[in-house]
Every structure is written in structure tokens, then in C-alpha cells.
C-alpha positions in Angstrom: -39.9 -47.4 -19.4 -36.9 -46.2 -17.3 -35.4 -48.7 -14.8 -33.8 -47.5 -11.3 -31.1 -49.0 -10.1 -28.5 -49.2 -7.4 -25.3 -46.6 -9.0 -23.9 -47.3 -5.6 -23.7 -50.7 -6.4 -23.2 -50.1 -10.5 -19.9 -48.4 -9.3 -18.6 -50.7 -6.8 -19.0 -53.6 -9.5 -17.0 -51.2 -12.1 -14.1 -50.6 -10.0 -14.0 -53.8 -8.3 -13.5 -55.1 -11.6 -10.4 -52.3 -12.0 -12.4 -51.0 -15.1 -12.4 -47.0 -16.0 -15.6 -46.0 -17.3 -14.9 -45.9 -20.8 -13.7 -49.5 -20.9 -17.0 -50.4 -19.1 -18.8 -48.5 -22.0 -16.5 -50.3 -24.3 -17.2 -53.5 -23.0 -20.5 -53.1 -22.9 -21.7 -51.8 -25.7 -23.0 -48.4 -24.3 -21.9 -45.3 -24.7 -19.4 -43.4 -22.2 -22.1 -40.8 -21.9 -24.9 -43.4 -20.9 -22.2 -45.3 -18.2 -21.9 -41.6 -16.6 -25.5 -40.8 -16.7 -26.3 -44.1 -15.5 -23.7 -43.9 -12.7 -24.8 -40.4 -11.9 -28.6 -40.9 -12.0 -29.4 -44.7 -11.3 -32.1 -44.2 -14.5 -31.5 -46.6 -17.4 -33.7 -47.9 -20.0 -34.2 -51.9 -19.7 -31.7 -52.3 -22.6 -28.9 -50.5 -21.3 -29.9 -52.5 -18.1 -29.8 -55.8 -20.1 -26.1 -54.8 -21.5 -24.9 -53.7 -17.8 -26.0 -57.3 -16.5 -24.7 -59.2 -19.0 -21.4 -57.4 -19.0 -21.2 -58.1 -15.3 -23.0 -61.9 -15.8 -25.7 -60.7 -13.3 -29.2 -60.9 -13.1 -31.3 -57.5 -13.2 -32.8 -57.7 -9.4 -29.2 -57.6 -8.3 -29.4 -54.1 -9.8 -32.5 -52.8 -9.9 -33.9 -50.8 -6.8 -37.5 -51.5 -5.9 -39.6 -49.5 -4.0 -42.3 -50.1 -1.5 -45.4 -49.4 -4.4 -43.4 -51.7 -6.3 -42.9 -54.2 -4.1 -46.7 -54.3 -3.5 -47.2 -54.4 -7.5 -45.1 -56.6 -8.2 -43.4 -59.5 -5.4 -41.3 -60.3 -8.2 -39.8 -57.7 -9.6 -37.0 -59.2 -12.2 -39.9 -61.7 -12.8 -42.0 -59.2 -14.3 -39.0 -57.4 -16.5 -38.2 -60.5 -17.6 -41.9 -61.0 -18.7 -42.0 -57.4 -20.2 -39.1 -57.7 -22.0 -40.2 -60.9 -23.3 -43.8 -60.0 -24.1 -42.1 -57.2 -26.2 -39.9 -59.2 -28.2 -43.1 -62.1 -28.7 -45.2 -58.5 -29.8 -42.3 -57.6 -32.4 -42.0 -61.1 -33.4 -45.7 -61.5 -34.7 -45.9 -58.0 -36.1 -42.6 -58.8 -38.3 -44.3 -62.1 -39.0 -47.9 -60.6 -39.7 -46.3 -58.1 -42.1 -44.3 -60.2 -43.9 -47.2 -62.4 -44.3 -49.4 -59.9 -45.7 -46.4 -58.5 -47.9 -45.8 -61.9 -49.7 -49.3 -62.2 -50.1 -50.0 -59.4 -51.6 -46.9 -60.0 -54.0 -48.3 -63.7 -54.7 -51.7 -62.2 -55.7 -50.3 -59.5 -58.1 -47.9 -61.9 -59.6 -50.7 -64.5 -60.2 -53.1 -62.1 -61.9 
């Protein structure tokens, strides 16, 4: 799921900060290639959103542009990131968990026969 955001705002951040975009990219994990697409397009996926915000100690609805359907969806837009994002990594939790389960007992059973 691609995120829009503000580049306007992306690039004013940057150079208020004095940084060149490959320190940004440096600094913020990403590659110099994502910062310029980013910058250019205003598309990023919601971890290369996550790495801009934290970079610049922001939340993501000071970034993220949110139209009127949106709006109408969703009253809180950086609410509802926030509770993808987190419903994702409670998803990949219990499916590392489940396996692992599984895996040991399976192991267990084999070992005991």
C-alpha cells in the first residue's frame, strides 16, 4: 500500500535541516534513489514513510496528504496507519509464533517416538 505525502513539505524539512539528499538517505536508512523518487513523486511505501518520520521525529499525518474520499473513510488518518501498521506486525507476530509452535511440536513428537 503506497502512502502520498506532501514532497513540498518532505523537501522543505530536508533543506531546512541543511541536509543534501544523500545524507538524508544516509541518515535515514533509505536509499538515495528512494529519497529522489519520494521527493519527486510524493509515493512511498509505509516503511520508507516510517524511516522519513523518525528521521525527522515527526508523526506521519504531518506528512501524509489526505484526500477528500479519504477524509470521509477515515477522520483519522494517521490513526488508521498506525492501526495497519500495527495489525500487521500483531499478524506476523502470531504467524512466527504459530509456526514455531507447530515446528517444535512436530520435532517433540518425532523425537519421542
Amino acid at each position: 500500500m503506497e502512502m502520498k505525502l506532501d514532497k513540498a513539505k518532505l523537501k522543505q524539512l530536508r533543506e531546512s535541516k541543511a541536509w543534501s539528499q544523500s545524507y538524508f538517505a544516509e541518515i535515514s536508512g533509505l536509499s538515495l534513489r528512494t529519497i529522489q523518487r519520494i521527493e519527486k513523486s510524493g509515493i512511498a511505501s509505509p516503511e520508507s514513510v516510517k524511516s522519513i518520520c523518525a528521521t525527522f521525529g515527526i508523526q506521519i499525518n504531518e506528512l501524509s496528504v489526505v484526500n477528500e474520499h479519504q477524509k470521509e473513510l477515515a477522520p483519522s488518518f494517521s490513526g488508521l496507519i498506525k492501526y495497519k501498521i500495527s495489525s500487521m506486525d500483531k499478524k506476523a507476530t502470531l504467524i512466527s509464533f504459530s509456526t514455531a509452535f507447530v515446528i517444535s511440536f512436530i520435532l517433540t513428537v518425532i523425537l519421542i517416538s
